[in-house]
SERO-4910 file (N, C-alpha, C, O; in steps of 0.05 Angstrom, whole numbers):
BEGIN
 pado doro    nc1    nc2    nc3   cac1   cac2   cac3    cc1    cc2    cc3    oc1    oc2    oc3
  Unk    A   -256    -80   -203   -243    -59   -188   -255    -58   -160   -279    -63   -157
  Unk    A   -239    -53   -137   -253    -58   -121   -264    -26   -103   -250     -6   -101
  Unk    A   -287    -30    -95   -303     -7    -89   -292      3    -61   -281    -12    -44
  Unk    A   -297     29    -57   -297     43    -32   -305     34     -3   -292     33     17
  Unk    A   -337     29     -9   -345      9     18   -321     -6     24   -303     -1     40
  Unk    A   -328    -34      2   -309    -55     15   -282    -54     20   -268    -72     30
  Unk    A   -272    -25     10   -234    -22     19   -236     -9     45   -222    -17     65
  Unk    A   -252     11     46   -260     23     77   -266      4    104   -260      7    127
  Unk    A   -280    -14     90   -294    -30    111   -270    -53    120   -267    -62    143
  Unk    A   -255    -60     99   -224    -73    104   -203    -55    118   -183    -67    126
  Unk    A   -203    -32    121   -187    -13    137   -191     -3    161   -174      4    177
  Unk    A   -220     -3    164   -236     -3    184   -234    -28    208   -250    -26    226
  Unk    A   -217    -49    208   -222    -73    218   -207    -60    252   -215    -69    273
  Unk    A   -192    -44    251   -185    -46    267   -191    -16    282   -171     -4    289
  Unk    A   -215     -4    287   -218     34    290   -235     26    306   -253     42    303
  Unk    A   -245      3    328   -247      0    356   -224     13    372   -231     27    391
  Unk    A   -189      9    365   -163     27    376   -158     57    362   -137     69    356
  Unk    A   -188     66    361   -177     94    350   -172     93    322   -161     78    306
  Unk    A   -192    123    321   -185    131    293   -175    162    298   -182    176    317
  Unk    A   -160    169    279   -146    200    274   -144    207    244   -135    196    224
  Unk    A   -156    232    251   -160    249    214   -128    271    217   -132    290    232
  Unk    A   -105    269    206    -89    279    209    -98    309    186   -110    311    164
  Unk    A    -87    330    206    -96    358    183    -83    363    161    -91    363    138
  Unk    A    -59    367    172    -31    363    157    -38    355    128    -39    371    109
  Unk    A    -44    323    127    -46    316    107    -68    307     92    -71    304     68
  Unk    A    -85    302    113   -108    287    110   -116    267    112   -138    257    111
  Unk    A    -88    258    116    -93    219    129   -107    211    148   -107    222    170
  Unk    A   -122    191    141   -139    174    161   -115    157    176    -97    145    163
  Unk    A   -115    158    202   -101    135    216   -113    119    227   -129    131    242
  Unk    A   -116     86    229   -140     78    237   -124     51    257   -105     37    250
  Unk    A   -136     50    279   -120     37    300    -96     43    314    -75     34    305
  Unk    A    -96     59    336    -77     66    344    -62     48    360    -74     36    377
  Unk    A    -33     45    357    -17     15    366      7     22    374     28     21    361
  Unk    A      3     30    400     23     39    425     39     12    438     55     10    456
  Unk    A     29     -4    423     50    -26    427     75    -22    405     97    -22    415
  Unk    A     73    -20    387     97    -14    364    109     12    372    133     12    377
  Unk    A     96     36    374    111     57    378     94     76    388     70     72    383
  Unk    A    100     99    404     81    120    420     56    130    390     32    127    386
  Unk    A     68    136    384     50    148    355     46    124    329     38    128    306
  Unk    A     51    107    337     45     81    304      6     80    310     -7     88    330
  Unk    A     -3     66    279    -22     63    279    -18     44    255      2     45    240
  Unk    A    -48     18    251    -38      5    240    -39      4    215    -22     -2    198
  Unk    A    -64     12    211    -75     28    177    -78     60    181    -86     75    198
  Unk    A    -64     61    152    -72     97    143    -76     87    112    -67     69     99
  Unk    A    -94    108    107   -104    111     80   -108    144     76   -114    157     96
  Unk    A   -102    160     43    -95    174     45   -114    187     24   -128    173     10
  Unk    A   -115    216     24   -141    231      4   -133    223    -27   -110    223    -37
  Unk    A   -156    217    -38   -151    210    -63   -136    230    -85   -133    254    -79
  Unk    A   -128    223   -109   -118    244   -129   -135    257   -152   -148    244   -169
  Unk    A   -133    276   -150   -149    300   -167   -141    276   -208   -128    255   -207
  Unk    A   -152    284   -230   -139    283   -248   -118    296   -250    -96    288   -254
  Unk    A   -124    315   -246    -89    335   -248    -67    317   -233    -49    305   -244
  Unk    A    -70    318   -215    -52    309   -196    -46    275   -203    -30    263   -190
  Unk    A    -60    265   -222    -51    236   -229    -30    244   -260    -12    232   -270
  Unk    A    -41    266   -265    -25    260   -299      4    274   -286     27    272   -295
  Unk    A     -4    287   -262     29    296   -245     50    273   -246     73    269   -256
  Unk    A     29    259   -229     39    234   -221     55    216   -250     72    199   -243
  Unk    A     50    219   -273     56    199   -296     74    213   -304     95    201   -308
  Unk    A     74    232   -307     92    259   -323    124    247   -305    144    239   -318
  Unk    A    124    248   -279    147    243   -255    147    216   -262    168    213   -273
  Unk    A    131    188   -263    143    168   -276    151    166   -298    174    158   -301
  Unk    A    137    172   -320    156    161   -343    129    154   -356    123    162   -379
  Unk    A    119    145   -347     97    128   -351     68    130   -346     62    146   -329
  Unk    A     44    112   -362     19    111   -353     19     94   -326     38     80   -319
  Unk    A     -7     98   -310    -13     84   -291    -30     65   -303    -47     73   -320
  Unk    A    -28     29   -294    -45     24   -303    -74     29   -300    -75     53   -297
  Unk    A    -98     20   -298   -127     31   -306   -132     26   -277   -142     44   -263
  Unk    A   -125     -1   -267   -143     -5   -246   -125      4   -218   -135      3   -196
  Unk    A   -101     12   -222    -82     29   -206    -99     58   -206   -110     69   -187
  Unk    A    -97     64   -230   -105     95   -231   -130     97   -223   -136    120   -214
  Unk    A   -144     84   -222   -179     82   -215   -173     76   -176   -188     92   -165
  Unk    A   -159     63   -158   -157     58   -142   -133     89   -131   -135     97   -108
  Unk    A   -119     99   -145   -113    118   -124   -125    151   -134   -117    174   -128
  Unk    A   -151    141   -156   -163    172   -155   -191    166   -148   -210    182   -150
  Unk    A   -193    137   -137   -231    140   -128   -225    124    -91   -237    134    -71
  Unk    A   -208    104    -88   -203     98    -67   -187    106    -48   -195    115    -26
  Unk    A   -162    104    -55   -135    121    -38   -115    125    -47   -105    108    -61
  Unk    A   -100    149    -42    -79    156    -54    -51    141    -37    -36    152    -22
  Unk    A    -50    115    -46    -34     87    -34    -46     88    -10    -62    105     -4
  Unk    A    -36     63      9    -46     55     35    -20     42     44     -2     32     30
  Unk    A    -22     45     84    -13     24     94    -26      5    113    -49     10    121
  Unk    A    -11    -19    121    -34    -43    126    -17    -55    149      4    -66    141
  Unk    A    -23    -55    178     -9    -68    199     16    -55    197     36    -67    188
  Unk    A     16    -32    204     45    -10    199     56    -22    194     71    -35    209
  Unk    A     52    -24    169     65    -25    134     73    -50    138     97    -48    142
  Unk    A     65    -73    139     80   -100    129     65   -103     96     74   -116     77
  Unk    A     42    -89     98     37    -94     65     26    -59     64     10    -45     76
  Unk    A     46    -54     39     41    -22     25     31    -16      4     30    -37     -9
  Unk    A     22      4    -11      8      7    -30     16     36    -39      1     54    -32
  Unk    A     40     42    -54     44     69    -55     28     88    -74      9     79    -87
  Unk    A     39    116    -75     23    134    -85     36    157    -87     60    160    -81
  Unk    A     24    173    -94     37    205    -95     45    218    -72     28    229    -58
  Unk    A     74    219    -65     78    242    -38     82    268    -45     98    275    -63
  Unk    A     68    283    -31     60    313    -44     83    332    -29     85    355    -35
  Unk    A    101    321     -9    116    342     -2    143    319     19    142    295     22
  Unk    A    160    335     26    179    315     39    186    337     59    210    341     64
  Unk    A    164    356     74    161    367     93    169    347    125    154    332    138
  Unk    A    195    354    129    185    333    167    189    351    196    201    345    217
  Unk    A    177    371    190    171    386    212    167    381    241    176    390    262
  Unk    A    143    355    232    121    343    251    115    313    243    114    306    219
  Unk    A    109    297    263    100    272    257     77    279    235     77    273    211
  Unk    A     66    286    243     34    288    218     40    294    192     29    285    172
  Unk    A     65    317    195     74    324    167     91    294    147     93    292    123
  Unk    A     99    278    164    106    251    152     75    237    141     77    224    120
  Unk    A     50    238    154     34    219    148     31    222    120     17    240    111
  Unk    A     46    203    100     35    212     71     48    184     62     68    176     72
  Unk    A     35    170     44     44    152     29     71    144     21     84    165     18
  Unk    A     81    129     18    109    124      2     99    126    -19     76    121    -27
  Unk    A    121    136    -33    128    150    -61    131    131    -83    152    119    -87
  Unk    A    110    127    -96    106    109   -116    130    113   -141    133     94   -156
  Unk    A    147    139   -148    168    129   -164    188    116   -145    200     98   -155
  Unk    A    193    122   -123    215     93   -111    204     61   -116    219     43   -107
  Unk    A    185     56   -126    173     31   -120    176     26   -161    175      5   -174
  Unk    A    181     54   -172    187     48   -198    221     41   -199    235     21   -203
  Unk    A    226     63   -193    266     65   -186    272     38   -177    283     21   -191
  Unk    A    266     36   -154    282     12   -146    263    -23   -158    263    -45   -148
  Unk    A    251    -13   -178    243    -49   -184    270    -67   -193    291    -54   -196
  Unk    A    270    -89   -196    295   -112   -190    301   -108   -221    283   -104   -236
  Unk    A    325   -109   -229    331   -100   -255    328   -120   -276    334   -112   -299
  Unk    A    318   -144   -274    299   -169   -295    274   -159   -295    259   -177   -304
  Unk    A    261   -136   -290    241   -122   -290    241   -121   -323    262   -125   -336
  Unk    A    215   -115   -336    209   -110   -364    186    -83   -357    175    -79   -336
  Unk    A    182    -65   -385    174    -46   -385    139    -51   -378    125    -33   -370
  Unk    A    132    -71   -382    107    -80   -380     98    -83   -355     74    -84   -350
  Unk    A    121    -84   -330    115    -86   -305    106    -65   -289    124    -48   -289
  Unk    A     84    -56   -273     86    -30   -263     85    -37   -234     68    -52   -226
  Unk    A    104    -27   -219    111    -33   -185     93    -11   -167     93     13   -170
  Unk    A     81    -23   -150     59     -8   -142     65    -10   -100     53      3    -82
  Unk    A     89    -34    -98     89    -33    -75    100    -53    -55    116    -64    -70
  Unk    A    102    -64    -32    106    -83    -29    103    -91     13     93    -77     31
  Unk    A    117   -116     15    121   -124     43    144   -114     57    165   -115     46
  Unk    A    143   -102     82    166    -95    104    181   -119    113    202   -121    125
  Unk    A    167   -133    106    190   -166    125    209   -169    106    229   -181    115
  Unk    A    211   -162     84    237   -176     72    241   -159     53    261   -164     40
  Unk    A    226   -133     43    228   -108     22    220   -124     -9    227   -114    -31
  Unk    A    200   -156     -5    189   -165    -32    159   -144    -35    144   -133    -19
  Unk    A    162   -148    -70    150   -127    -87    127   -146   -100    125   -170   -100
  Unk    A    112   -128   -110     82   -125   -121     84   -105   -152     94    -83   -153
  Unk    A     72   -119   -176     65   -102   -194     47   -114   -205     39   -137   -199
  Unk    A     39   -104   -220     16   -106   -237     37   -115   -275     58   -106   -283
  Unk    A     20   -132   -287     29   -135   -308      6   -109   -327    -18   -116   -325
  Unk    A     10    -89   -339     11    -79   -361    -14    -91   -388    -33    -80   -398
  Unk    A      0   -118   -392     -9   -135   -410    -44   -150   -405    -65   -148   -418
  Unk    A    -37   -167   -379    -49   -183   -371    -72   -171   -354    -96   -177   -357
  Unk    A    -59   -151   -334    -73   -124   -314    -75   -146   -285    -89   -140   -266
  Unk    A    -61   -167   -287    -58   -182   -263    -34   -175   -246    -12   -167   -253
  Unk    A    -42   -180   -222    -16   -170   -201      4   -196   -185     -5   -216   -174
  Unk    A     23   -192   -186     49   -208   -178     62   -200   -154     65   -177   -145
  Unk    A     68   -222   -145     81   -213   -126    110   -229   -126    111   -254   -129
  Unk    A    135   -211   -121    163   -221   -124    178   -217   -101    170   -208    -79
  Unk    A    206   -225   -108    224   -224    -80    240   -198    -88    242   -193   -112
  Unk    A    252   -179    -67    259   -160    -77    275   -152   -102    272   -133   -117
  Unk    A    298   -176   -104    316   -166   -129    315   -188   -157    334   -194   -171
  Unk    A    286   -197   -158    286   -205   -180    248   -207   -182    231   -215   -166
  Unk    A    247   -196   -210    212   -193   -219    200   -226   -217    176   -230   -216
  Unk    A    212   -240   -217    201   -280   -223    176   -273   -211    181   -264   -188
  Unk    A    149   -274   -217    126   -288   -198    127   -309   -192    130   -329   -206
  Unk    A    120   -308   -152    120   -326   -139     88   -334   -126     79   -353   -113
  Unk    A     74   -306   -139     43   -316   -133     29   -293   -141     38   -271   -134
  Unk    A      9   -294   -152     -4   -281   -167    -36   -268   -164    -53   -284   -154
  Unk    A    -43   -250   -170    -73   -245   -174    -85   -244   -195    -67   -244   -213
  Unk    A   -112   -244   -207   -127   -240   -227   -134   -201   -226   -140   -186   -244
  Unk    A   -131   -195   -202   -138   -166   -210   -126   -149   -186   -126   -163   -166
  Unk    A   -117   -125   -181   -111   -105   -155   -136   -111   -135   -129   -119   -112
  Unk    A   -160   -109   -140   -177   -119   -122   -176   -148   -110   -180   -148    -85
  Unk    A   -172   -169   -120   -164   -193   -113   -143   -196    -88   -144   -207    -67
  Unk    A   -120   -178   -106    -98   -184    -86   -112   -162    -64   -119   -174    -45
  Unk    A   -117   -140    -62   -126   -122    -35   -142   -137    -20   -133   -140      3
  Unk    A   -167   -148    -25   -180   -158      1   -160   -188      6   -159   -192     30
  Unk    A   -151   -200     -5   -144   -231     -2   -118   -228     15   -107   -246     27
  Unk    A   -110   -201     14    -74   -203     30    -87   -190     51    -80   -197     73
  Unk    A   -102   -175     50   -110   -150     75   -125   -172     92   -121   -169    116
  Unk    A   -139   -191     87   -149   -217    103   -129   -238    118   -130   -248    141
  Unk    A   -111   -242     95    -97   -264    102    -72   -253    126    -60   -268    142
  Unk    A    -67   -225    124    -44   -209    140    -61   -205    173    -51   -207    196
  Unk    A    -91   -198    164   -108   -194    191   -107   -220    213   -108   -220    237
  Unk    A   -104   -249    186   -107   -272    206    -80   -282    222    -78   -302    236
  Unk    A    -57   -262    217    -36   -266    227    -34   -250    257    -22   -258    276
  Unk    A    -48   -228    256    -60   -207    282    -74   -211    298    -92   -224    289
  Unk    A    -76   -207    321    -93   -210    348   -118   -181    334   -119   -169    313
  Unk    A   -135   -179    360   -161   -164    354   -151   -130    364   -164   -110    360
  Unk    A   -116   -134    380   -105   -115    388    -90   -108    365    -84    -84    367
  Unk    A    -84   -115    348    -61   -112    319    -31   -124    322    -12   -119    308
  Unk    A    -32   -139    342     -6   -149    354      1   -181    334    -12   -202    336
  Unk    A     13   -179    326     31   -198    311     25   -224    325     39   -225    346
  Unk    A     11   -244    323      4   -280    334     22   -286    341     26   -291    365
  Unk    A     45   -287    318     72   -304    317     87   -286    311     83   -276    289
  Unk    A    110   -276    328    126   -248    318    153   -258    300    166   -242    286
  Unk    A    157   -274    301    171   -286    283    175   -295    265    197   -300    256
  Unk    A    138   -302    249    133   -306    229    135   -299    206    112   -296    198
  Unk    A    144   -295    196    145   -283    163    115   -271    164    101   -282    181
  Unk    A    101   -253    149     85   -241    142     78   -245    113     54   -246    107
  Unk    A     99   -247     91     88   -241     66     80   -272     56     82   -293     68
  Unk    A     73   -268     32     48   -286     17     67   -313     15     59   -334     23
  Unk    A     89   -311      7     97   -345      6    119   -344     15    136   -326      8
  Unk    A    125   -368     37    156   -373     56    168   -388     41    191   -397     48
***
């Protein structure tokens, strides 16, 4: 499972451009990137979940979380985003308040990432999230507790992890080496996710 330091210190890569503790919600925003938009930033990570608030969370799916899911959004973060959002990590949204920008800072909603999985999906699959370049998905197998990664409307793995920690530092690296030291996209045309 992967620990706090080293997810912090992977989110951290870019809070030379500003960091912001939003009140609202409590989100960390980390790199502020006034090149994408007046208010974008490129990582947020969000306050973790109480127990209560995870068996909330299962009761509204349907379902258990798996172990090392549930361990990552009640000791690490309650989901994440990574280079405004080309790689996501959802979680519990606690309100659909949009008053205010800040009142948006909150995770995507981890039953949409259940709702909409590709319908060759099996119950063993748990969808935890995915890439903005093309809306391909991420779950975790159930069985195995390894994570997959698919194209949006069909579950096939096209590349795989041994564990949620595996795939978090190995994509959160491999997405950084696509970024300048500003958060600006190398090649803006490039595809972003794990296999072209």
């Amino acid at each position: 499972m992967i620990d706090k330091e080293t997810f912090d210190r992977l989110m951290m890569r870019y809070s030379h451009l500003g960091t912001r503790k939003v009140e609202a919600t409590g989100a960390l925003l980390i790199g502020h990137a006034p090149h994408v938009a007046p208010e974008a930033w490129l990582n947020s990570t969000y306050p973790c979940l109480s127990e209560s608030e995870t068996v909330e969370l299962e009761v509204l799916l349907g379902t258990t979380i798996p172990i090392e899911y549930r361990h990552f959004l009640q000791n690490i973060s309650n989901g994440t985003n990574i280079l405004v959002d080309e790689l996501c990590l959802f979680g519990k949204r606690k309100n659909y308040i949009r008053n205010s920008i800040d009142a948006t800072r909150q995770p995507f909603n981890l039953k949409d990432a259940i709702d909409e999985k590709p319908r060759n999906a099996t119950s063993n699959m748990f969808f935890i999230g995915g890439y903005s370049w093309d809306g391909s998905k991420l779950y975790i197998d159930n069985i195995s507790n390894r994570v997959y990664y698919c194209q949006r409307y069909d579950c096939t793995p096209l590349k795989s992890w041994n564990s949620l920690s595996e795939m978090i530092i190995s994509e959160t690296e491999r997405l950084y080496s696509l970024f300048d030291i500003n958060g600006k996209q190398i090649k803006e045309d490039e595809p972003t996710i794990p296999i072209v």
